[in-house]
N, C-alpha and C positions, 0 to 999 in steps of 0.2 A: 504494500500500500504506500501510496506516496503522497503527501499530502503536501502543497509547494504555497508562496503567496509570491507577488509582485506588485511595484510600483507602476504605476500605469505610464510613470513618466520619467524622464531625470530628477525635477523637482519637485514629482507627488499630488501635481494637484490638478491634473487633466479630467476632465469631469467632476470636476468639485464642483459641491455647490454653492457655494459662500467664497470660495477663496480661487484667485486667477491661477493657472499654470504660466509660467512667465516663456517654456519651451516654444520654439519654434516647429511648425506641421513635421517640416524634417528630421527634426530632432526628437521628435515624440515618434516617429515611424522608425526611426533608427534604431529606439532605444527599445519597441517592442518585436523590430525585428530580431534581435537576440536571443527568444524561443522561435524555434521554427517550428510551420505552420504542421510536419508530419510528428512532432514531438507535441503540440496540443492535441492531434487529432488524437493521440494517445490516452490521451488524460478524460477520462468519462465525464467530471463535474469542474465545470469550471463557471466563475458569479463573480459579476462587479460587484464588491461593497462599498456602500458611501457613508461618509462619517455620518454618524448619530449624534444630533441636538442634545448638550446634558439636557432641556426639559424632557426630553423621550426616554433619555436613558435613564432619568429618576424615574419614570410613570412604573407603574408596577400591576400592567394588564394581566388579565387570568391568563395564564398560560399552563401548555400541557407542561405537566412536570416530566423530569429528566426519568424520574420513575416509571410512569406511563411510558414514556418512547423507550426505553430501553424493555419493557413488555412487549411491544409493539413490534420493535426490529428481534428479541426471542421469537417472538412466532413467528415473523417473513424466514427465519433462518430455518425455522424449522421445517414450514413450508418446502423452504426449497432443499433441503437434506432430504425433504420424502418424493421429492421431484425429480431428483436426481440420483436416487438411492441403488440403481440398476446400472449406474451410467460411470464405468473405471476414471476416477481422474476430475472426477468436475464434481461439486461440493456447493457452486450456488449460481445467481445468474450470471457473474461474472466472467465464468467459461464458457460458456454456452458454446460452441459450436455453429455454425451456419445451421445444419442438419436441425440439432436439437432448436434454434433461433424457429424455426420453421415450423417446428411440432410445438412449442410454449411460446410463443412468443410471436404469433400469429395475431396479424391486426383483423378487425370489424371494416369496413368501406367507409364509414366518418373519421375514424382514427386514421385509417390509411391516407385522408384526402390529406388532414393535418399533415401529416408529414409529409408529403410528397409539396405541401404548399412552403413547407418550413424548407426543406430540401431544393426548390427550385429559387425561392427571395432570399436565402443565406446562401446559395453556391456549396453546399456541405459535401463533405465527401462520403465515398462510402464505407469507408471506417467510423468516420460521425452517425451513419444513418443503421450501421449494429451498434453504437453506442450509444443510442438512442431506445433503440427497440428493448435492451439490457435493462436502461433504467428504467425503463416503462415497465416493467417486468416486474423489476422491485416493486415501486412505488406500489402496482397493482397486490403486489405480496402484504407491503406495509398495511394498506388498505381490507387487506382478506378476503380481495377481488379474486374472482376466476379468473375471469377476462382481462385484457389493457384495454381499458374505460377510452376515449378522448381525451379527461382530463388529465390520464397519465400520462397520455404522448405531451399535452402538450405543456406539461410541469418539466419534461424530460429535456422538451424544448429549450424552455428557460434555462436549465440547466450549461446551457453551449453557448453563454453571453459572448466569449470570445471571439465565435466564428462567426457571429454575426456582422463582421465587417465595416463596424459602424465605430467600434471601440479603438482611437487611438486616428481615427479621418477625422 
């Protein structure tokens, strides 16, 4: 598992919201051209973060506890140990296989148009579009879905802020 962060800029502040990036277009192209684009395609989740207001960060909205999600992803895990329980070498959706992608991880025709719409407006590759159908896979696990809903494609989506092309023009 690899879990990475980066600066969006030399000086941090390209998409900020409150604060200028003082970089120039090519100097922010430069500086994220330093991960290439077949070393993101690798990486399943990738999200712009943008700083949080202290008012936001004091607020103290109901949220699920770390107890609950850690329930949540026990059972996606468990799920998928009895998904794969026949199957030498693969333990969750993250192996999948083409073959197996095909047998679980089979889209509905709304879900499919999502992607194929996501897939044509991002230019995604097709290591993005099995890294897509994977996390669809989960989510729909997390969830205790049979199926990959719509909403799991298109949270999976979200998921690929990077390639979305828009980040760093």
């Amino acid at each position: 598992m690899l879990v990475a962060s980066m600066n969006p800029c030399p000086c941090g502040y390209f998409n900020h919201p409150t604060r200028a990036c003082v970089c120039s277009p090519g100097m922010v192209q430069k500086y994220l051209n330093r991960i290439s684009g077949p070393l993101l395609d690798r990486i399943d989740l990738h999200i712009e973060v943008i700083p949080v207001p202290f008012n936001k960060l004091s607020e103290t909205p109901p949220a699920e506890s770390s107890k609950e999600i850690r329930k949540r992803v026990i059972e996606a895990r468990k799920i998928q140990a009895e998904r794969f329980k026949n199957v030498k070498g693969v333990f969750c959706n993250a192996q999948m296989t083409s073959k197996l992608m095909n047998k679980y991880a089979g889209l509905e025709e709304n879900s499919r148009q999502i992607l194929k719409t996501a897939m044509e407006k991002l230019d995604l590759s097709a290591r993005a579009y099995d890294r897509i159908l994977k996390v669809s896979r989960t989510i729909a696990d997390l969830e205790g879905a049979e199926n990959i809903q719509p909403n799991h494609v298109a949270e999976a989506i979200q998921y690929r802020s990077l390639d979305k092309g828009t980040w760093g023009n």
